[in-house]
TINUZA-158943 format. One record per residue (C-alpha): x, y, z; residue in one letter; residue number from 1. Coordinates in Angstrom, 1 decimal. Layout:
N
+--------+--------+--------+--------+-----+
:     px :     py :     pz : residu : num :
+--------+--------+--------+--------+-----+
:      X :      Y :      Z :      A : NUM :
...
+--------+--------+--------+--------+-----+
END
This chain:
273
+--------+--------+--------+--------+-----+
:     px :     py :     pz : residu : num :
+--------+--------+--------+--------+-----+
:  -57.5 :   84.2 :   99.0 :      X :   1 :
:  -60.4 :   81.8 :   98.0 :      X :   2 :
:  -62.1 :   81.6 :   95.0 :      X :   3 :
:  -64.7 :   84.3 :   95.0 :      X :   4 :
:  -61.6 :   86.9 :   95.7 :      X :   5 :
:  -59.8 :   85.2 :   92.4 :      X :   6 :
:  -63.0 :   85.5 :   90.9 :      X :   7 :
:  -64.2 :   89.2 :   91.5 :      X :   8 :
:  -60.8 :   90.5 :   90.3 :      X :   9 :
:  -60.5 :   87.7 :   87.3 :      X :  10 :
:  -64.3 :   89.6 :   86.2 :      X :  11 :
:  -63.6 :   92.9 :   87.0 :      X :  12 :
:  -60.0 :   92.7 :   84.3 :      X :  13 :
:  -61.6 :   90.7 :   81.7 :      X :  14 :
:  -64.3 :   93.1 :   81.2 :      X :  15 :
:  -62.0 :   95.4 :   80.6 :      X :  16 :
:  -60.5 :   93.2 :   77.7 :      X :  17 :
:  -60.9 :   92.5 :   74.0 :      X :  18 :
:  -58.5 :   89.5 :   74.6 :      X :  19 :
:  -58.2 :   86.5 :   76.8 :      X :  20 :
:  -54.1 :   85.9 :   77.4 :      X :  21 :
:  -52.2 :   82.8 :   77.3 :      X :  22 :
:  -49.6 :   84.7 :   78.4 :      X :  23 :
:  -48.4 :   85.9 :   81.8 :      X :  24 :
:  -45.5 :   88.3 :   82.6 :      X :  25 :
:  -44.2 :   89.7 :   85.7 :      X :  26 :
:  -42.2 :   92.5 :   85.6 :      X :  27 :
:  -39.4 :   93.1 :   88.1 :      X :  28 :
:  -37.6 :   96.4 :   89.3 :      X :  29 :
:  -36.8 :   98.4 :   86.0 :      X :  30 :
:  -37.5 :   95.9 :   83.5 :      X :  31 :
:  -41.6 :   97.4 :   83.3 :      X :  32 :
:  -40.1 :   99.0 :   80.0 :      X :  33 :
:  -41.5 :   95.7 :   78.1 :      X :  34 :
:  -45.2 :   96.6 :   79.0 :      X :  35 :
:  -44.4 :   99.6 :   76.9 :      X :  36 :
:  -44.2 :   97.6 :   74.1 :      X :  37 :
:  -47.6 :   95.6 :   74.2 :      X :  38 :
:  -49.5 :   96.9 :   71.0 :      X :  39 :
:  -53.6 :   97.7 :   71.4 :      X :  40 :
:  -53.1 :   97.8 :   75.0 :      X :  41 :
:  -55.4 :   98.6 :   77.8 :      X :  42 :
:  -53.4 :   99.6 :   81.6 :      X :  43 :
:  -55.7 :   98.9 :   84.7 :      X :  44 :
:  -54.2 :  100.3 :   88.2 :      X :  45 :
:  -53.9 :   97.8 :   90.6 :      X :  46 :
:  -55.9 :  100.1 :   93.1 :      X :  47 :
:  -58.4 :   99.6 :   90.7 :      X :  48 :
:  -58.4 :   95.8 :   91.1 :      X :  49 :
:  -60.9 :   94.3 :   93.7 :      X :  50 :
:  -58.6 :   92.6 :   96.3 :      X :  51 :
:  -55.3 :   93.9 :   94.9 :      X :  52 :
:  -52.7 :   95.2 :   97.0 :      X :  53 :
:  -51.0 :   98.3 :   95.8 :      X :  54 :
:  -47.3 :   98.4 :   94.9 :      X :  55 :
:  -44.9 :  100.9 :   96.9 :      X :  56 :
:  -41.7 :  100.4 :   95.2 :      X :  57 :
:  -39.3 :  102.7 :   93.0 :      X :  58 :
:  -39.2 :  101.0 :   89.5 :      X :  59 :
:  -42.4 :   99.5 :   90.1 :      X :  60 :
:  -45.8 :  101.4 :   87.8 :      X :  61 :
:  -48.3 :   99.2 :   89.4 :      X :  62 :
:  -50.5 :   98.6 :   86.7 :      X :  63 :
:  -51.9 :   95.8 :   84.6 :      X :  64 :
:  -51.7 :   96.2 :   80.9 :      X :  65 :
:  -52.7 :   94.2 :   78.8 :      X :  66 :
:  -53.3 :   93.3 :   74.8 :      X :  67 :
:  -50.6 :   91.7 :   71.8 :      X :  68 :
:  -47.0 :   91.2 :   71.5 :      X :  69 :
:  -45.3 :   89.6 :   69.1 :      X :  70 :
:  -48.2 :   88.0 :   68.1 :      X :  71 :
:  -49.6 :   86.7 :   71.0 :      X :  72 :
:  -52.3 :   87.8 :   73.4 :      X :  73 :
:  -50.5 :   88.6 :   76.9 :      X :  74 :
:  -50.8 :   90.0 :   80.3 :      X :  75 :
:  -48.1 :   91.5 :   82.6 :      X :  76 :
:  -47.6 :   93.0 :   85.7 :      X :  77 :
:  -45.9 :   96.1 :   85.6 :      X :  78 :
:  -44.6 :   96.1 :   88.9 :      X :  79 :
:  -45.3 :   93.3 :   91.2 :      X :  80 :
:  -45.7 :   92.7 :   95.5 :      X :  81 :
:  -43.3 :   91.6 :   97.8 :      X :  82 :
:  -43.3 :   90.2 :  101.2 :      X :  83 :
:  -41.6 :   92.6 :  103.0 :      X :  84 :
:  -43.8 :   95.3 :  101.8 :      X :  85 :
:  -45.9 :   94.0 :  104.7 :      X :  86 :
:  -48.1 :   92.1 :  102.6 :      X :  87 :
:  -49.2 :   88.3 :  103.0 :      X :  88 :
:  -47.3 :   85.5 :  101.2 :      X :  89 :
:  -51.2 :   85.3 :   99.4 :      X :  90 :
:  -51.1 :   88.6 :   98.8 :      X :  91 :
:  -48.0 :   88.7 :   97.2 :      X :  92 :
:  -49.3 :   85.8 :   94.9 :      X :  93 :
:  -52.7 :   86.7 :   94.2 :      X :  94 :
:  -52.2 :   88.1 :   90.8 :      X :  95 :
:  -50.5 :   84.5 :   89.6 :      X :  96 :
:  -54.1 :   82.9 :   90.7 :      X :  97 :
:  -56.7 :   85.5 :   89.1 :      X :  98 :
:  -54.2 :   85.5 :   85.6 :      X :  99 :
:  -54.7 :   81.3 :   85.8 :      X : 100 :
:  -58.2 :   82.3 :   85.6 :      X : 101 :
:  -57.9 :   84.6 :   83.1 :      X : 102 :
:  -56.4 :   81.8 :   81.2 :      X : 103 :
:  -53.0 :   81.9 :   80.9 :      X : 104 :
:  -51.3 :   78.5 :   80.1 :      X : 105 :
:  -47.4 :   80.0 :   80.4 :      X : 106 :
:  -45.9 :   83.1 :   82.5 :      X : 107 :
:  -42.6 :   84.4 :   81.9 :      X : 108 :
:  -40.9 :   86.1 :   85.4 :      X : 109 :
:  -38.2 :   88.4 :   85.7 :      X : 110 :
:  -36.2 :   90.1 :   88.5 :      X : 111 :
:  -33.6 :   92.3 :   89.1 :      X : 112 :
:  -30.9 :   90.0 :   91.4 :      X : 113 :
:  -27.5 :   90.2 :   92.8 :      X : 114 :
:  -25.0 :   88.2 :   91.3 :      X : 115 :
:  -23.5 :   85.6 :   94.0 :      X : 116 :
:  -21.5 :   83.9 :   90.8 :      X : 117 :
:  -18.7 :   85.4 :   90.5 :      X : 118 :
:  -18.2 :   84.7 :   87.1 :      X : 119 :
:  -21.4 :   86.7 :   86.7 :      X : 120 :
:  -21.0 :   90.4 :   86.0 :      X : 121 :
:  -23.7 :   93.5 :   86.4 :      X : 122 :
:  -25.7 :   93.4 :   83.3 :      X : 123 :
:  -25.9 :   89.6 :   82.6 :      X : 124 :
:  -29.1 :   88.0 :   81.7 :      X : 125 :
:  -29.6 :   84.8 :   84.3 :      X : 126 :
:  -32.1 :   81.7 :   82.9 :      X : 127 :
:  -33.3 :   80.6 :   86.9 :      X : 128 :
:  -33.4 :   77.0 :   86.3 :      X : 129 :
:  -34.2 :   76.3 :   90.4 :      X : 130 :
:  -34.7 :   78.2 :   93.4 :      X : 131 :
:  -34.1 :   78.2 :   96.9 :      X : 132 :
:  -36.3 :   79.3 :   98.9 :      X : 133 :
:  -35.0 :   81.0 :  101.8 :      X : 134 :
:  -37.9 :   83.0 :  103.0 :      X : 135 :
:  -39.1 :   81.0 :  105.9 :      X : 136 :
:  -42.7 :   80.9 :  104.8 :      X : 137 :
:  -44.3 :   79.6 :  101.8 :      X : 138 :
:  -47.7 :   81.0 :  100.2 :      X : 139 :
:  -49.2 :   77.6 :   99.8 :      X : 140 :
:  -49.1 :   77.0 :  103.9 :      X : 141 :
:  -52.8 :   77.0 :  105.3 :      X : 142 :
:  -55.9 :   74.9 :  104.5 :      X : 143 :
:  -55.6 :   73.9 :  100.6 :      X : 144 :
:  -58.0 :   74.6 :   97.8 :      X : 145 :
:  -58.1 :   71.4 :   95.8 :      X : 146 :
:  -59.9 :   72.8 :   93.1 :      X : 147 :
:  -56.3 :   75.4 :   93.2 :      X : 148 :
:  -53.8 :   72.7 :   93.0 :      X : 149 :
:  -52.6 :   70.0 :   95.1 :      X : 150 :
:  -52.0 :   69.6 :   98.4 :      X : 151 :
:  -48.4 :   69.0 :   97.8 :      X : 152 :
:  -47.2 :   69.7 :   94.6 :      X : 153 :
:  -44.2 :   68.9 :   92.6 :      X : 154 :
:  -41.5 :   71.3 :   92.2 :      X : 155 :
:  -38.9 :   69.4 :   90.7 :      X : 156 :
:  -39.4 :   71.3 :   87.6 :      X : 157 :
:  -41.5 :   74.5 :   88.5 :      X : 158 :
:  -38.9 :   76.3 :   85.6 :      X : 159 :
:  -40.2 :   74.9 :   82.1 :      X : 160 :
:  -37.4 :   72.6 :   80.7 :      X : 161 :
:  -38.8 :   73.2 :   77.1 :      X : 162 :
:  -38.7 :   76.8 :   77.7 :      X : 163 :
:  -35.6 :   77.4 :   79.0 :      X : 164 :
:  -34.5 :   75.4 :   76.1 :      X : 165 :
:  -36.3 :   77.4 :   73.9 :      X : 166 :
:  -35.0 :   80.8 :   75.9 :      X : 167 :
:  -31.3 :   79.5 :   75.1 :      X : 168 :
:  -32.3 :   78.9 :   71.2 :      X : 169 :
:  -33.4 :   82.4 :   71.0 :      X : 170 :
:  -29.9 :   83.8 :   73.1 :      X : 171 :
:  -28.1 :   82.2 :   69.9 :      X : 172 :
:  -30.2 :   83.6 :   67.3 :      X : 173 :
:  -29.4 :   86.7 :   68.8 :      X : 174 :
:  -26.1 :   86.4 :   69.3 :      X : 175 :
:  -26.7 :   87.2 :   73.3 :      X : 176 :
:  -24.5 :   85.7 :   75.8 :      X : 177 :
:  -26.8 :   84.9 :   78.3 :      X : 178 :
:  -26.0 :   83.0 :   82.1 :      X : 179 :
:  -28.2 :   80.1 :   83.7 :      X : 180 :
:  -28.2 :   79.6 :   87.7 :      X : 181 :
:  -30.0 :   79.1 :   90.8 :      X : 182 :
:  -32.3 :   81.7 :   92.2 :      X : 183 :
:  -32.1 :   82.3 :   96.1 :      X : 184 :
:  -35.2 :   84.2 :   97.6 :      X : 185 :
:  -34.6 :   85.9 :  100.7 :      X : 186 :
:  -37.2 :   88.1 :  102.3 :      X : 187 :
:  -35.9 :   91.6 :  102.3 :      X : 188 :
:  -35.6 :   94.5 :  102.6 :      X : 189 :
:  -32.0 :   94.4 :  103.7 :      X : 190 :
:  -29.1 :   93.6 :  100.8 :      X : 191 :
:  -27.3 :   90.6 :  102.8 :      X : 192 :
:  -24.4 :   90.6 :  103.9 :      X : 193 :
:  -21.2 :   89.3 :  103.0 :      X : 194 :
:  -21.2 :   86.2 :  105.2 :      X : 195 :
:  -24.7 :   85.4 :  104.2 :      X : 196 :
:  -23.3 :   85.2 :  100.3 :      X : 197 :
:  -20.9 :   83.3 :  101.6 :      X : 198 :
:  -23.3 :   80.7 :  102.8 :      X : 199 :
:  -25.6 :   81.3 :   99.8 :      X : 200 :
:  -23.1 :   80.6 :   97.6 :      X : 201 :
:  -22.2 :   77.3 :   99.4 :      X : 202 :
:  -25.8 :   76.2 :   99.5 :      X : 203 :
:  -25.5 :   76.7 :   95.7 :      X : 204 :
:  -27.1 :   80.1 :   94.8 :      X : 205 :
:  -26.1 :   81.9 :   91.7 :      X : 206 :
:  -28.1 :   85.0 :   92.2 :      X : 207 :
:  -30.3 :   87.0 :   94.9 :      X : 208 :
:  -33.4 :   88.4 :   96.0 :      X : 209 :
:  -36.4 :   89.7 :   97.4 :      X : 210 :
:  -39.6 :   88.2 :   95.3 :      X : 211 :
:  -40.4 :   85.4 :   92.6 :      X : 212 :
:  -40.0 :   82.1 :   94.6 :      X : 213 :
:  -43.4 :   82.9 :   95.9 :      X : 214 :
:  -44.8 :   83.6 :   92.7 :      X : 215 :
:  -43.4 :   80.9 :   91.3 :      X : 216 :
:  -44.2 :   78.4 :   93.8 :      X : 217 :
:  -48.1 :   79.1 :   93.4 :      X : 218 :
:  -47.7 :   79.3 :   89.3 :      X : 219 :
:  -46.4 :   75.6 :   89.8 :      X : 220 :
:  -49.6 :   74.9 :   92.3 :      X : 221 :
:  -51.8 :   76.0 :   89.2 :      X : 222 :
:  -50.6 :   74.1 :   86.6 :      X : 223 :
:  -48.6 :   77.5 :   85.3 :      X : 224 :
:  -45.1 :   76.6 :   82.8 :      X : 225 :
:  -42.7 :   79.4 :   83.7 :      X : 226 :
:  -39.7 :   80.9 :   82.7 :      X : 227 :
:  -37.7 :   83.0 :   84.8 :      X : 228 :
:  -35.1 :   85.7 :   84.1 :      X : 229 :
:  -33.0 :   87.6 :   86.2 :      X : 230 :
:  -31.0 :   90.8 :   85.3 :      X : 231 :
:  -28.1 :   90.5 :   87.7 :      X : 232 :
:  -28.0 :   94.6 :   88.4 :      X : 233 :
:  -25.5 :   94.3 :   90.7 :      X : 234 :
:  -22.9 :   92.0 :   92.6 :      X : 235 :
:  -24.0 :   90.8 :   96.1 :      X : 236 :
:  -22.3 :   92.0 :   99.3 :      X : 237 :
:  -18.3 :   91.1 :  100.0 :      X : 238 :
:  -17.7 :   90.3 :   96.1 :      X : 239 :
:  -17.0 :   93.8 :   95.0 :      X : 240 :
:  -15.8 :   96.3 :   98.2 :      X : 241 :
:  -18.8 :   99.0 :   97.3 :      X : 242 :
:  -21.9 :   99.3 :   99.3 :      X : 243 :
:  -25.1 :   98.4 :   97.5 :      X : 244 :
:  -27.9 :  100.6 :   96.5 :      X : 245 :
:  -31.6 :  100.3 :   94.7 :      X : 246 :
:  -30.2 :  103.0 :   92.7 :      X : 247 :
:  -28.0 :  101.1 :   91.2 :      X : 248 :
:  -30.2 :   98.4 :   90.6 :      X : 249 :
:  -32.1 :  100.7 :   88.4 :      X : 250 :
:  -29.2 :  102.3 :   86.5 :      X : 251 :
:  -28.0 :   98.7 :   85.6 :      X : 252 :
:  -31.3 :   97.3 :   84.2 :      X : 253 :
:  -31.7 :  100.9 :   82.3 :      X : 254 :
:  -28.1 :  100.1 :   80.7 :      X : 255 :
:  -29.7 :   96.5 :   79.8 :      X : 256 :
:  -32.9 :   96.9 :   78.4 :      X : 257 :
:  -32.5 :   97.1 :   74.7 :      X : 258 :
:  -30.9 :   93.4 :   75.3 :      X : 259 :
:  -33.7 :   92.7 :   77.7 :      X : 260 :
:  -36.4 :   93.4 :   75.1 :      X : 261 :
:  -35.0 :   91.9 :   72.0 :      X : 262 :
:  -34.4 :   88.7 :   74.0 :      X : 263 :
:  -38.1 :   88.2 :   76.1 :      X : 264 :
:  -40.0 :   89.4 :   72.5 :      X : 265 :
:  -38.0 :   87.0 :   70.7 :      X : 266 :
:  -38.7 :   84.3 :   73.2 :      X : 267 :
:  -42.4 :   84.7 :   73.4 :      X : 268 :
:  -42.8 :   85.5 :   69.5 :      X : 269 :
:  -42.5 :   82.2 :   69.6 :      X : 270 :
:  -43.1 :   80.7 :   72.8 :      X : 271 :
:  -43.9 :   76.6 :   72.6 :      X : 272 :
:  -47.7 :   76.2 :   73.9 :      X : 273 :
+--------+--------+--------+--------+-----+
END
């Protein structure tokens, strides 16, 4: 996507706005409940949206909403893309670029992921401090846009230190036992199977699935902080003997979400700048 794309859609949902956000949030399968919760709020579909894609996902709204929580002036994506909806690895990541130019400074991501830990449980709240990605493709391949990012950035610490310090601060206050681990993106759509968390788990994954190392990886080509959360909704293939269904996914992050809001308000109430 080059910049007049990034542009058109950046125009077209700021003048729908009162507000300009510092704030980003993606919303993963069955956690778009938090959107709910943004106060003076105004929703855009994304087939609205010059040059978005449209999402086609159970748990997924598909909208933009936008306006104040907790204080502070946000944006989030109720729903996201993924790659094996058919869409580009820019595709997927296009929304990370025109919210940079809407102005945010900080996005918060979160997921629904199987738990390859097993001394992780369904229901657990997971701080990603890393990811792997195993994807084979990577949205920043292709001629770079300097005035983007760099050509080859760092991602030694593409998850904030200071806010998954800050995330763990606010897990105490609340009194919320919360886990931290390595993220593994694979592309989808298929759960893995049980040799593949096998191998996963030796290459050092703590959890599973099928988006955010893309979005993450451009957010750290912007200049983005992040902070990434992952409901672990289920346990990955061969740890439990049960076979593994999107249902399920949603019926566990439904069972969470009290937890999940009192913890992701309480972080971005307040949220170091």
């Amino acid at each position: 996507m080059d910049q007049l794309t990034i542009n058109e859609a950046s125009s077209f949902i700021q003048n729908k706005l009162s507000i300009k956000p510092s704030i980003g949030l993606i919303l993963g399968s069955g956690l778009g409940i938090l959107a709910d919760e943004i106060e003076d709020s105004v929703a855009i579909s994304y087939k609205d949206i010059p040059h978005f894609p449209e999402s086609t996902v159970a748990g997924h709204k598909g909208q933009i909403v936008a306006g104040t929580l907790e204080g502070k002036q946000v944006i989030a994506m109720q729903g996201r893309f993924h790659y094996y909806e058919g869409y580009s690895m820019k595709q997927v990541t296009f929304p990370i670029r025109v919210m940079k130019q809407l102005g945010i400074e900080g996005i918060i991501v979160t997921n629904a992921a199987g738990g390859i830990n097993t001394s992780f449980s369904p229901g657990d709240l997971m701080l990603i401090t890393d990811h792997i990605n195993n994807m084979g493709n990577n949205p920043l391949i292709g001629k770079n846009n300097d005035e983007l990012g760099a050509r080859f950035p760092d991602m030694s610490q593409c998850y904030d230190r200071q806010y998954i310090k800050h995330a763990e601060d606010c897990s105490k206050e609340l009194g919320l036992t919360i886990q931290k681990g390595v993220y593994v993106g694979n592309t989808g759509p298929v759960y893995e199977t049980p040799a593949e968390i096998k191998m996963l788990r030796t290459f050092g994954g703590d959890a599973v699935g099928m988006s955010t190392v893309p979005e993450v990886t451009v957010a750290a080509h912007a200049g983005v902080r992040v902070l990434g959360i992952s409901c672990i909704s289920n346990m990955a293939a061969g740890i439990l003997d049960q076979p593994l269904t999107h249902t399920e996914v949603i019926e566990t992050t439904d069972k969470v979400k009290e937890d999940f809001l009192l913890f992701v308000k309480k972080i971005i109430h307040s949220l170091p700048q």
